[in-house]
N, CA, C and O atoms as a printed pandas DataFrame, in Angstrom:
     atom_number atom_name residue_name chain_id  residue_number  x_coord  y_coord  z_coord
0              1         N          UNK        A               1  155.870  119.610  140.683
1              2        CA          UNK        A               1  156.100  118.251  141.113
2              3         C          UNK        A               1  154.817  117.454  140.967
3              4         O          UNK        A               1  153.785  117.850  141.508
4              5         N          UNK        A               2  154.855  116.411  140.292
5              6        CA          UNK        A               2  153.598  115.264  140.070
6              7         C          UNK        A               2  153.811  114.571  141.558
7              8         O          UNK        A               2  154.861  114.247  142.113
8              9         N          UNK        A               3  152.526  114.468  141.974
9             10        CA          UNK        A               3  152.125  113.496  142.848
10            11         C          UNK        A               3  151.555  112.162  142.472
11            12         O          UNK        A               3  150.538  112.110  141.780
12            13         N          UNK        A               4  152.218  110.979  142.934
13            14        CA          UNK        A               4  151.398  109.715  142.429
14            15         C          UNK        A               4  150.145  109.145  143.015
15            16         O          UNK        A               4  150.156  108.723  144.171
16            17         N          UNK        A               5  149.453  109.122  142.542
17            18        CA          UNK        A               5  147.707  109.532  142.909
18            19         C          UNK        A               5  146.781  108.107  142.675
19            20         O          UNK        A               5  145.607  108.087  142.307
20            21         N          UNK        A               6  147.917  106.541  143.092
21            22        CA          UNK        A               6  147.148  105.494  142.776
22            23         C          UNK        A               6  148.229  104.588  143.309
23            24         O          UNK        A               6  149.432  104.755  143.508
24            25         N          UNK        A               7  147.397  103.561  143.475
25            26        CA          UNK        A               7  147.573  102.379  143.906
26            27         C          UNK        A               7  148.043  101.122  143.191
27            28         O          UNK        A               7  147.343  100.621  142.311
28            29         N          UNK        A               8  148.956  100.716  143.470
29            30        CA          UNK        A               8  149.037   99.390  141.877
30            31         C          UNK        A               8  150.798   98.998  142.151
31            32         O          UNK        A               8  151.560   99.802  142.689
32            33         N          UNK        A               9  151.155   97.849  141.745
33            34        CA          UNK        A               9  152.161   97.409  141.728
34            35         C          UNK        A               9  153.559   97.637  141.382
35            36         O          UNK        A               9  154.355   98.331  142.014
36            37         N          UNK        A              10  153.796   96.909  140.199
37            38        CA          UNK        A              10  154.662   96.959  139.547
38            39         C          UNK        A              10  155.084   98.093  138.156
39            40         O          UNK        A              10  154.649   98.047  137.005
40            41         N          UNK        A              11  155.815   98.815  138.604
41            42        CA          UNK        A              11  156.088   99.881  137.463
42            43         C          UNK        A              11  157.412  100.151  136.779
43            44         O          UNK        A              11  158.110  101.122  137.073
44            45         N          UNK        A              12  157.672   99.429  136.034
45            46        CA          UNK        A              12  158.855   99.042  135.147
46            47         C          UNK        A              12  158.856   99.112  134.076
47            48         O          UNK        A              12  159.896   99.218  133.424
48            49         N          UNK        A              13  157.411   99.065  133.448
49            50        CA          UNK        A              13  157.799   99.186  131.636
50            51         C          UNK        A              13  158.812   99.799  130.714
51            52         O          UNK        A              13  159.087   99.475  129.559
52            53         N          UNK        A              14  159.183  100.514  131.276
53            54        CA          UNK        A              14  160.312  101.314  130.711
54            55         C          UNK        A              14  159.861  101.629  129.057
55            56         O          UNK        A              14  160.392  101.243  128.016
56            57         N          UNK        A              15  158.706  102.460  129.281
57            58        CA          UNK        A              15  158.537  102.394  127.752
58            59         C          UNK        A              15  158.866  104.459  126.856
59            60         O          UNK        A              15  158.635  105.599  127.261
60            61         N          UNK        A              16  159.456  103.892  125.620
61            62        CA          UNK        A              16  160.006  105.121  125.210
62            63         C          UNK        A              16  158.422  105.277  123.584
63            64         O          UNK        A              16  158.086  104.634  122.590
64            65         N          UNK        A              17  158.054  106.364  124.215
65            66        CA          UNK        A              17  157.046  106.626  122.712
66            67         C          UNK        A              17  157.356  107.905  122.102
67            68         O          UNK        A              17  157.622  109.010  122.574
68            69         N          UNK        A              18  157.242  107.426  120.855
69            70        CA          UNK        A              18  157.790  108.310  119.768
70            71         C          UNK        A              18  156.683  109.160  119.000
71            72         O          UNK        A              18  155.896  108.296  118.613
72            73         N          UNK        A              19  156.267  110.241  118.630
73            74        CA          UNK        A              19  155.679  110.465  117.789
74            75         C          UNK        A              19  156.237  111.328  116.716
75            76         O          UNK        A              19  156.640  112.419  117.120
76            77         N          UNK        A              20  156.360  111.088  115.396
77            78        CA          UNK        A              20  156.993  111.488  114.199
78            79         C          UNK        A              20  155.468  112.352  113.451
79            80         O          UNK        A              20  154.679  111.724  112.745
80            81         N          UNK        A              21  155.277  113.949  113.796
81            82        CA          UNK        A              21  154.562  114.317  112.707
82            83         C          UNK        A              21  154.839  114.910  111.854
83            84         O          UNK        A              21  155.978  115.358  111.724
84            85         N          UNK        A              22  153.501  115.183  110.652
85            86        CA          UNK        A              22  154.002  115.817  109.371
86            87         C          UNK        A              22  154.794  116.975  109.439
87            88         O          UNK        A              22  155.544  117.357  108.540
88            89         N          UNK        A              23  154.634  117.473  110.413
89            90        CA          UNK        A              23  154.787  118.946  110.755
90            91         C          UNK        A              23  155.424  119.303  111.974
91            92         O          UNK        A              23  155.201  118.597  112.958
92            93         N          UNK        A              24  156.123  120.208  112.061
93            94        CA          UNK        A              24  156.251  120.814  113.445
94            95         C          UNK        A              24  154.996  121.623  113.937
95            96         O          UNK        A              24  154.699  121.463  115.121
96            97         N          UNK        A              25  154.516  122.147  113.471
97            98        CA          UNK        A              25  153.458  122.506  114.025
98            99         C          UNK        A              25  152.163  121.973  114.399
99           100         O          UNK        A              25  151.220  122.550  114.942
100          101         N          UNK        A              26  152.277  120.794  114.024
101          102        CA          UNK        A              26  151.265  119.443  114.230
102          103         C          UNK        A              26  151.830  118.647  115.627
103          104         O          UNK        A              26  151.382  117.729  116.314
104          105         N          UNK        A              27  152.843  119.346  115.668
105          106        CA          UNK        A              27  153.478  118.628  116.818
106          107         C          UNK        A              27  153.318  119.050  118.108
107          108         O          UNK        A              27  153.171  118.572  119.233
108          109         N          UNK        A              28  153.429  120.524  117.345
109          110        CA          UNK        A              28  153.260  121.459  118.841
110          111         C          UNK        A              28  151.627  121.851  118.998
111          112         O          UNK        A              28  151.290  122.623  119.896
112          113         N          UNK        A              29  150.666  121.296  118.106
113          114        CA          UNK        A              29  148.997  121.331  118.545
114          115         C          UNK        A              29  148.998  119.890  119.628
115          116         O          UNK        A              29  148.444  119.777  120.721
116          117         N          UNK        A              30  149.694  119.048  118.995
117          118        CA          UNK        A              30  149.831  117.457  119.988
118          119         C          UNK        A              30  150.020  117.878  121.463
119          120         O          UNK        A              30  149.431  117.448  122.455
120          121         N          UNK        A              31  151.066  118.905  121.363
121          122        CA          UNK        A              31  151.649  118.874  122.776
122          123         C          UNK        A              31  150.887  120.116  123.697
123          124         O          UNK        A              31  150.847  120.185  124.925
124          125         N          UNK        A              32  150.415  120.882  122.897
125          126        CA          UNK        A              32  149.544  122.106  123.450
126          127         C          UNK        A              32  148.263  121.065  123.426
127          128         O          UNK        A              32  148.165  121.349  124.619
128          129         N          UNK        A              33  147.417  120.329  123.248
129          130        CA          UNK        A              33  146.225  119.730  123.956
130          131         C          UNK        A              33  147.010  119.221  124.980
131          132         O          UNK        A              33  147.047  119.997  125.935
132          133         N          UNK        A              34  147.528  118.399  125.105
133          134        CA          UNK        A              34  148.173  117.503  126.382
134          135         C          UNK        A              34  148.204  118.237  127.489
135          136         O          UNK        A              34  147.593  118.055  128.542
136          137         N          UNK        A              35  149.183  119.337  127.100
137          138        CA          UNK        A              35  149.568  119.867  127.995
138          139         C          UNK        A              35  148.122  120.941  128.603
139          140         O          UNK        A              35  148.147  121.082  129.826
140          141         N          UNK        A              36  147.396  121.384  128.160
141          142        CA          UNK        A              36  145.738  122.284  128.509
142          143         C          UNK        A              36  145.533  120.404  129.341
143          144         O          UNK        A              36  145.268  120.291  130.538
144          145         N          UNK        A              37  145.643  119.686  128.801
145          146        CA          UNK        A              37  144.606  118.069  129.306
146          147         C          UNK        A              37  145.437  118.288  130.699
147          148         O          UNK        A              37  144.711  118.537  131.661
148          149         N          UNK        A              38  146.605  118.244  130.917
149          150        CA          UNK        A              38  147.356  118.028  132.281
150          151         C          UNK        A              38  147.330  119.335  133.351
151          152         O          UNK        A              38  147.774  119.255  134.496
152          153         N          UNK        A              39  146.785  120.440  132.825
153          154        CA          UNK        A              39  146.510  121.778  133.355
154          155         C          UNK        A              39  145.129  121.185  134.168
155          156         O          UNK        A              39  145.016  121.244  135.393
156          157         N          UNK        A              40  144.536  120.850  133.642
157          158        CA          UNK        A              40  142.760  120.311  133.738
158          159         C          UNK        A              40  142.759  119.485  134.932
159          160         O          UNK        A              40  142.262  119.646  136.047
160          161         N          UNK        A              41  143.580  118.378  134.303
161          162        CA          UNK        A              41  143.796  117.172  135.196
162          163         C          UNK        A              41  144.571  117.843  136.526
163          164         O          UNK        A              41  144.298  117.286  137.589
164          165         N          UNK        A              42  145.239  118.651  136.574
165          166        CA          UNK        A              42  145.959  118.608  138.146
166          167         C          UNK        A              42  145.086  119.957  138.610
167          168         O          UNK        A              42  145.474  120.733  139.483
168          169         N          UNK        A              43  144.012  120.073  137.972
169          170        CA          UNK        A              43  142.792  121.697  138.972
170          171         C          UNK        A              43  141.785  120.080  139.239
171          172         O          UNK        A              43  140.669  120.408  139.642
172          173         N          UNK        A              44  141.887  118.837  139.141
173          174        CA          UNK        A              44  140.755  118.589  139.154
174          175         C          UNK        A              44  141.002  117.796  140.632
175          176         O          UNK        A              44  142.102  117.361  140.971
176          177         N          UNK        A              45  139.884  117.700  141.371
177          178        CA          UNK        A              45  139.893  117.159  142.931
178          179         C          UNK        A              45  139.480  115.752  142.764
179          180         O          UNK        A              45  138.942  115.341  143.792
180          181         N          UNK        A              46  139.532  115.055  142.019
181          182        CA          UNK        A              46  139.595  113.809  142.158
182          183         C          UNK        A              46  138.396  113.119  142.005
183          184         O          UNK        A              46  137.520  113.970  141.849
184          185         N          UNK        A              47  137.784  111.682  141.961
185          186        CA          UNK        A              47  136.588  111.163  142.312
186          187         C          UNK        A              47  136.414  111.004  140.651
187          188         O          UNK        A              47  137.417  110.759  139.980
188          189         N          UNK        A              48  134.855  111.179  139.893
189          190        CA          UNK        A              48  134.194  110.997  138.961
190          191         C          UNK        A              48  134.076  111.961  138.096
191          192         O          UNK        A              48  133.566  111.991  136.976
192          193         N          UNK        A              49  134.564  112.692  138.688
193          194        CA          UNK        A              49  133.899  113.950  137.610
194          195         C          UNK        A              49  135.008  114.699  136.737
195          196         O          UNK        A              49  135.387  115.858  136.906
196          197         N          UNK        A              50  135.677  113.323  135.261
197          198        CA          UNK        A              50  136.257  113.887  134.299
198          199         C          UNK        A              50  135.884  114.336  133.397
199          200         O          UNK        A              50  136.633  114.941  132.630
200          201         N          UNK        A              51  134.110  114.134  133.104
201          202        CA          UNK        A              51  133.817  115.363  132.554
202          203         C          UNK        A              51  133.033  116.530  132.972
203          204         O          UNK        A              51  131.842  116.710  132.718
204          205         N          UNK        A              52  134.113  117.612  133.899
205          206        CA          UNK        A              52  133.658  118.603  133.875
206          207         C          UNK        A              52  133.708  119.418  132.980
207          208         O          UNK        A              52  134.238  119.090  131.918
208          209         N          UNK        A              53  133.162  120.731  133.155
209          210        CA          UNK        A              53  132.882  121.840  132.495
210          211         C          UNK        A              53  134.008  122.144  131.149
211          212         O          UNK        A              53  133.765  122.323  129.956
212          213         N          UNK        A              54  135.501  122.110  132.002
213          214        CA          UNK        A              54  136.750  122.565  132.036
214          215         C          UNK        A              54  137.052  121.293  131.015
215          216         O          UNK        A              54  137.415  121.703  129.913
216          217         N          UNK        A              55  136.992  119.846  131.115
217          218        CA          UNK        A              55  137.314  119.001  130.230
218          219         C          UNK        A              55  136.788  118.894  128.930
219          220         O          UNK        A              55  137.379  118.491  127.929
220          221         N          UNK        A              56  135.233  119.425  129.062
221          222        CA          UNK        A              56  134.269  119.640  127.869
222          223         C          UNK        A              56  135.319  120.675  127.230
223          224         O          UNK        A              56  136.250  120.470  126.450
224          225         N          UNK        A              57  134.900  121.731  127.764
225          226        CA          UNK        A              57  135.832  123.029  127.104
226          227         C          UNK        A              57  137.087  122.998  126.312
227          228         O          UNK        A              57  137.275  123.536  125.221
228          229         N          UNK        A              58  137.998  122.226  127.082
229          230        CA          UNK        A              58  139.278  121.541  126.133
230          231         C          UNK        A              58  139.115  120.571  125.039
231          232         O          UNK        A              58  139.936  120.493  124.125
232          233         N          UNK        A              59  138.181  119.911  125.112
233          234        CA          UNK        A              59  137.841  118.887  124.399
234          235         C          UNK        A              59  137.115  119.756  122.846
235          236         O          UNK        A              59  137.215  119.363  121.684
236          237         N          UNK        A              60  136.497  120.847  123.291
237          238        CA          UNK        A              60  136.260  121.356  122.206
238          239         C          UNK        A              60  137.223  122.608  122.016
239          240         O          UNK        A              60  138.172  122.314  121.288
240          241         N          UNK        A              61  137.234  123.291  122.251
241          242        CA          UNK        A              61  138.919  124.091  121.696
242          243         C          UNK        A              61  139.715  123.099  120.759
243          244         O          UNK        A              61  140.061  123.383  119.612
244          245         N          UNK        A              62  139.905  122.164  121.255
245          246        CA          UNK        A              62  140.991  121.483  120.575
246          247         C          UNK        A              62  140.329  120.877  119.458
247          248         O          UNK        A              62  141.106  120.310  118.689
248          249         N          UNK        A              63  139.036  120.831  119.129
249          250        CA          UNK        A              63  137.925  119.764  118.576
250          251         C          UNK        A              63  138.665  118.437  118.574
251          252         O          UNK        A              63  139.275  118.005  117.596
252          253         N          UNK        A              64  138.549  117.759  119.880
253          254        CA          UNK        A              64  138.740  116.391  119.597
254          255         C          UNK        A              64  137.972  116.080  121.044
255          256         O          UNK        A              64  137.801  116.816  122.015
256          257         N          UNK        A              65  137.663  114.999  120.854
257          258        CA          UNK        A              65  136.535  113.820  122.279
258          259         C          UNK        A              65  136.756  112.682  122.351
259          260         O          UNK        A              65  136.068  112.049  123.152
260          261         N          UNK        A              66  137.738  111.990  121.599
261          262        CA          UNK        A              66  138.255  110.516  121.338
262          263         C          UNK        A              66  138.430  109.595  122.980
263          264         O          UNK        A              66  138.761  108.418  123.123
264          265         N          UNK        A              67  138.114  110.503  123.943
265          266        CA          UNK        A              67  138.523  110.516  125.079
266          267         C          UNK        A              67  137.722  109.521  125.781
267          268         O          UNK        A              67  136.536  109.382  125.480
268          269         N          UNK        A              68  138.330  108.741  126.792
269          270        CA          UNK        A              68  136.988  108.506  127.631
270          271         C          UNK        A              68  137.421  109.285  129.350
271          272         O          UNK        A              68  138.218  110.223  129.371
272          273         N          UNK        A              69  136.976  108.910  130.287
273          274        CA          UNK        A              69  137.218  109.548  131.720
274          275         C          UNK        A              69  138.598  108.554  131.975
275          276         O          UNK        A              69  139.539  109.343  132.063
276          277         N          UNK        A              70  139.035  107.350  132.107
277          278        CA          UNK        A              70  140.414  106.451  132.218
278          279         C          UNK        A              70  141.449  107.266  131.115
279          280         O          UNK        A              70  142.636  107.387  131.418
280          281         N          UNK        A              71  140.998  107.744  129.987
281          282        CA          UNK        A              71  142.247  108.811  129.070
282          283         C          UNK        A              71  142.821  109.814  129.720
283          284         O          UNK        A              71  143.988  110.098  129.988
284          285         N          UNK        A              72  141.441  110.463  129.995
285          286        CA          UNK        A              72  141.685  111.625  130.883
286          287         C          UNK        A              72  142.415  111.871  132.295
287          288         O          UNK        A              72  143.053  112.893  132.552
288          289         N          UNK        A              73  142.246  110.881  133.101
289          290        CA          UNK        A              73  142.967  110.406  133.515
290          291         C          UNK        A              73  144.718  110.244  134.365
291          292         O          UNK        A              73  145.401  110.450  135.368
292          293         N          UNK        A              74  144.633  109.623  132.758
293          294        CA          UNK        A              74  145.949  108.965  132.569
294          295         C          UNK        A              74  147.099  110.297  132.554
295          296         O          UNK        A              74  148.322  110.163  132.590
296          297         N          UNK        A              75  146.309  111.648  132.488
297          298        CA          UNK        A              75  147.456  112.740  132.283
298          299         C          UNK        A              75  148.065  113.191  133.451
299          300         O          UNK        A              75  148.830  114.153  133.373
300          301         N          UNK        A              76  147.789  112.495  134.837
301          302        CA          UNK        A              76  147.803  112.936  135.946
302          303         C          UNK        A              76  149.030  112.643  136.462
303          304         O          UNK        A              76  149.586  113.196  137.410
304          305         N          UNK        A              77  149.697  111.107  135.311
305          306        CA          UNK        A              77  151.283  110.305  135.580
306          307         C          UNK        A              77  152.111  110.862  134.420
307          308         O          UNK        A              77  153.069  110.180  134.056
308          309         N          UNK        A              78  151.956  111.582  134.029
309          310        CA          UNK        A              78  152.937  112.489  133.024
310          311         C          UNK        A              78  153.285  113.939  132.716
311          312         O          UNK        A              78  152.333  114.716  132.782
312          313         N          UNK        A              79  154.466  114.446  132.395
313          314        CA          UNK        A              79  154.767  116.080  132.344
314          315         C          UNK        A              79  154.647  115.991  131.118
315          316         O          UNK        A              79  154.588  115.013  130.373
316          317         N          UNK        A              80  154.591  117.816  130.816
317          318        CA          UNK        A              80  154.085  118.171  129.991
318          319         C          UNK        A              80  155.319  117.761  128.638
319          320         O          UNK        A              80  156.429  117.246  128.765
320          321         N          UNK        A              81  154.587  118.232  127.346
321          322        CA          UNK        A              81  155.323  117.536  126.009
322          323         C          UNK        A              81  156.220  118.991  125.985
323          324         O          UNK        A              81  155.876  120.114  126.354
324          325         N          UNK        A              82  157.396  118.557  125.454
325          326        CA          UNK        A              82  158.214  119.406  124.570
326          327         C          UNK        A              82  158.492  119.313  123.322
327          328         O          UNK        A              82  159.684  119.038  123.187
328          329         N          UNK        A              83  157.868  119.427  122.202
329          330        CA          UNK        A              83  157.927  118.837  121.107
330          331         C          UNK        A              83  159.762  119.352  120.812
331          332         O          UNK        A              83  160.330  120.267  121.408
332          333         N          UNK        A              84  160.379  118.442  119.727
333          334        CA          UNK        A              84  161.258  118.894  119.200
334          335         C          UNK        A              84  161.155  118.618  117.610
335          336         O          UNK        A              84  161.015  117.507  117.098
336          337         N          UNK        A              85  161.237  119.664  117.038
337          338        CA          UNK        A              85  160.814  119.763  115.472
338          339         C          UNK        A              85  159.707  119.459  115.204
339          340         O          UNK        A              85  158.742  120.176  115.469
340          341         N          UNK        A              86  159.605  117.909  114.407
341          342        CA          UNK        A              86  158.313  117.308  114.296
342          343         C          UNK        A              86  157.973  115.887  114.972
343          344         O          UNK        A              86  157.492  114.874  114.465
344          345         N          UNK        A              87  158.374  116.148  116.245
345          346        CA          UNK        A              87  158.511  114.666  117.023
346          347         C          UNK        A              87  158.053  114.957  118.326
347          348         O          UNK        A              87  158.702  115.937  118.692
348          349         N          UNK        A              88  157.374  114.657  119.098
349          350        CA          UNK        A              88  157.661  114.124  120.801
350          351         C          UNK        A              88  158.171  112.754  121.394
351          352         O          UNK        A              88  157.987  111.628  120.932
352          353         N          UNK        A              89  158.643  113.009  122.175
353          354        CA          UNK        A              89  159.590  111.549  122.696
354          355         C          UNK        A              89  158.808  111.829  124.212
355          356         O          UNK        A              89  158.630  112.858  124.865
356          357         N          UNK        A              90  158.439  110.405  124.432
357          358        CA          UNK        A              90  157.915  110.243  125.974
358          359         C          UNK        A              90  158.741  109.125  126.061
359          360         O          UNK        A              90  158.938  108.268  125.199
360          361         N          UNK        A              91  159.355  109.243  127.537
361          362        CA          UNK        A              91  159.495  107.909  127.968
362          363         C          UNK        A              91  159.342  107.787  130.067
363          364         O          UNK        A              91  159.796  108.413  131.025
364          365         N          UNK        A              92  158.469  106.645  129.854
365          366        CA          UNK        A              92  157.994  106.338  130.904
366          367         C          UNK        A              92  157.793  105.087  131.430
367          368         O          UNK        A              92  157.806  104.174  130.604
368          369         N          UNK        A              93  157.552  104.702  132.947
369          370        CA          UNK        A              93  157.233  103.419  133.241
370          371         C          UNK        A              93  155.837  103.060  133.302
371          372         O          UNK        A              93  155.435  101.898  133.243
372          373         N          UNK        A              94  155.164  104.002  133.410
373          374        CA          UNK        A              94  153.608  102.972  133.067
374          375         C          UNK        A              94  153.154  102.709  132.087
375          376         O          UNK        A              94  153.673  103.183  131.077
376          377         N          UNK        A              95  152.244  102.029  131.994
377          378        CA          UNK        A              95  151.466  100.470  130.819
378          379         C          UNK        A              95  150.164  101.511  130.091
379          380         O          UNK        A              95  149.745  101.292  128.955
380          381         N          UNK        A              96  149.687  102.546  130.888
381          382        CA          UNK        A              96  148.463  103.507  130.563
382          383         C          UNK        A              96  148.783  104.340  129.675
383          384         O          UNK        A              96  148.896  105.501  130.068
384          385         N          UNK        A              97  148.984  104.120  128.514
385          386        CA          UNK        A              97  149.620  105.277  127.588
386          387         C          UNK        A              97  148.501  105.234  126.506
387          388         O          UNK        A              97  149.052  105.013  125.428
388          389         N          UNK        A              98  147.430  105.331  126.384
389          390        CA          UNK        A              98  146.348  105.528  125.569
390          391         C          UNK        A              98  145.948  106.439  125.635
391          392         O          UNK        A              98  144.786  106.369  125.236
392          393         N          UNK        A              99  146.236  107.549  125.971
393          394        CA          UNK        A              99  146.268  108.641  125.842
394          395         C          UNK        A              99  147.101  109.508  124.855
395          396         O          UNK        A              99  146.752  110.294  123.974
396          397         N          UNK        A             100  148.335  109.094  125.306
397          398        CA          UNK        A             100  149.152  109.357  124.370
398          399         C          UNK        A             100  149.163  109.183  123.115
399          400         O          UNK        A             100  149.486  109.937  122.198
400          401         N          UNK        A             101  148.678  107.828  123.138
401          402        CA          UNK        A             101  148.422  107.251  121.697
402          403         C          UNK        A             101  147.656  108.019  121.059
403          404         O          UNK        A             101  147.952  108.396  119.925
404          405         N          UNK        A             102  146.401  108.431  121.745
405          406        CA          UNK        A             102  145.432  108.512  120.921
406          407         C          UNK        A             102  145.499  110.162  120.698
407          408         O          UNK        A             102  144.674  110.693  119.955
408          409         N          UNK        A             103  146.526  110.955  121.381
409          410        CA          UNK        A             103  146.900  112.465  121.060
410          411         C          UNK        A             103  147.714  112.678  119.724
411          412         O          UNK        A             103  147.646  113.627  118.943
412          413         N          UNK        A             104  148.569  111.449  119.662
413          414        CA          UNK        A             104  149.206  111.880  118.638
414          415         C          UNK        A             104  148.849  111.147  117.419
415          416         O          UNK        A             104  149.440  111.395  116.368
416          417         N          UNK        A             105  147.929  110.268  117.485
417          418        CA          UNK        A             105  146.996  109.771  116.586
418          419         C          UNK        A             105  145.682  110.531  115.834
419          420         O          UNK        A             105  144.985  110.268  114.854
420          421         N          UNK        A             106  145.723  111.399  116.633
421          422        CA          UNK        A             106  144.641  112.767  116.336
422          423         C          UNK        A             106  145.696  113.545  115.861
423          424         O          UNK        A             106  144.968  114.220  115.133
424          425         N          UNK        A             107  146.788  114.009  115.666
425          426        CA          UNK        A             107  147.362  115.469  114.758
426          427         C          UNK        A             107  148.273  114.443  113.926
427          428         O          UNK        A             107  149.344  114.823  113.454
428          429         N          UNK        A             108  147.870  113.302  113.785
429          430        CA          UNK        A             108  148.437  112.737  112.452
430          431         C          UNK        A             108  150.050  111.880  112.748
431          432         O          UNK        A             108  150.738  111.508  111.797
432          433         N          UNK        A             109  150.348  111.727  113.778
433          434        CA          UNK        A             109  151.818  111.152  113.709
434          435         C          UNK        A             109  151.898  109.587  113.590
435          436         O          UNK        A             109  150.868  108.952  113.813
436          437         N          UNK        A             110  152.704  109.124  113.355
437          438        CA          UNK        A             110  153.447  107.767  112.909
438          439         C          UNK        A             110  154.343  107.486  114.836
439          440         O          UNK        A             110  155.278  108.052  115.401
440          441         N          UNK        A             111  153.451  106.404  115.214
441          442        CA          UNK        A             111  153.947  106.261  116.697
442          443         C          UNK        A             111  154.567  105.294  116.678
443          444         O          UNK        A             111  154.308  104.360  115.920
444          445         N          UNK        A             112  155.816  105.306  117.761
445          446        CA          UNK        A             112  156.608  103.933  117.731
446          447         C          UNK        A             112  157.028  103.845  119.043
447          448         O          UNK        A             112  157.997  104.474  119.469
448          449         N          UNK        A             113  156.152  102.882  119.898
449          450        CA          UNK        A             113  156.749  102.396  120.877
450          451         C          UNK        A             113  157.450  101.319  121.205
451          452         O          UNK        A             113  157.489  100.730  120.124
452          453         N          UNK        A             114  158.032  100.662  121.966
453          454        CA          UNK        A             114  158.841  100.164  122.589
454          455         C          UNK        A             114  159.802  100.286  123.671
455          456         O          UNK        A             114  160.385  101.301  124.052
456          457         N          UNK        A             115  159.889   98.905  124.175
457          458        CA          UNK        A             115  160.452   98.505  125.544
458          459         C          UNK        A             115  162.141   99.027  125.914
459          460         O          UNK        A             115  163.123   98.515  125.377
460          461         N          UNK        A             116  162.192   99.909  126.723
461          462        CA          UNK        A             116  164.121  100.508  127.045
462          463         C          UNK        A             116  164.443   99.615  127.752
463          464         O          UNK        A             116  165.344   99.977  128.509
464          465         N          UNK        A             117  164.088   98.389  127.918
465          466        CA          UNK        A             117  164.506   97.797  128.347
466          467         C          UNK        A             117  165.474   96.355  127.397
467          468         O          UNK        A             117  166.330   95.573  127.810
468          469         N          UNK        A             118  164.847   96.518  126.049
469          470        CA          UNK        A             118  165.195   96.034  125.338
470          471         C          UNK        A             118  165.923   96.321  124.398
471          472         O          UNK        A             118  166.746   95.662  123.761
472          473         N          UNK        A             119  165.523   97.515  124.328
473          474        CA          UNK        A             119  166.392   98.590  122.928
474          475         C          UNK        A             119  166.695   99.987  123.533
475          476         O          UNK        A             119  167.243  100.851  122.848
């Protein structure tokens, strides 16, 4: 069970993100960092310190750092990926999805978001 771990208003975006990669197996490196990032993120006690030891460590396993401490973050309002084939589908109400972006922008996918509220 995710705990919501912040303060803030309005949460409605209703947003559905897509990622289309080359590969299924590009898909499932996308969703295996995330998911090590959200392992990280829920051992971590809170405050300043997103880069610990444990975030370095993932950050290089995976060789990627595109990150800042607000990316890192951001994994704390989302479950883990299930890729299907060569795609992940998120859909969620918060606006903080730069993370996401920038995961599946690192193993190469073609992202398409938009509003469920509209489409």
């Amino acid at each position: 069970m995710k705990v919501w771990k912040s303060f803030a208003g309005e949460h409605s975006a209703k947003l559905r993100i897509i990622g289309t990669f080359k590969t299924a197996e590009d898909a499932q490196k996308a969703a295996d960092f995330y998911n090590d990032l959200i392992d990280v993120e829920d051992k971590s006690d809170g405050g300043n310190d997103y880069f610990s030891d444990e975030l370095m460590e993932l950050f290089r396993k995976h060789n990627f750092s595109s990150f800042n401490e607000n990316d890192a973050e951001q994994a704390d309002y989302f479950y883990k990926f299930e890729p299907e084939g060569n795609q992940i589908e998120v859909l969620t109400d918060e606006l903080d999805v730069q993370s996401i972006i920038k995961t599946f922008i690192r193993w190469g996918a073609k992202v398409e978001l938009y509003s469920r509220h509209d489409y």
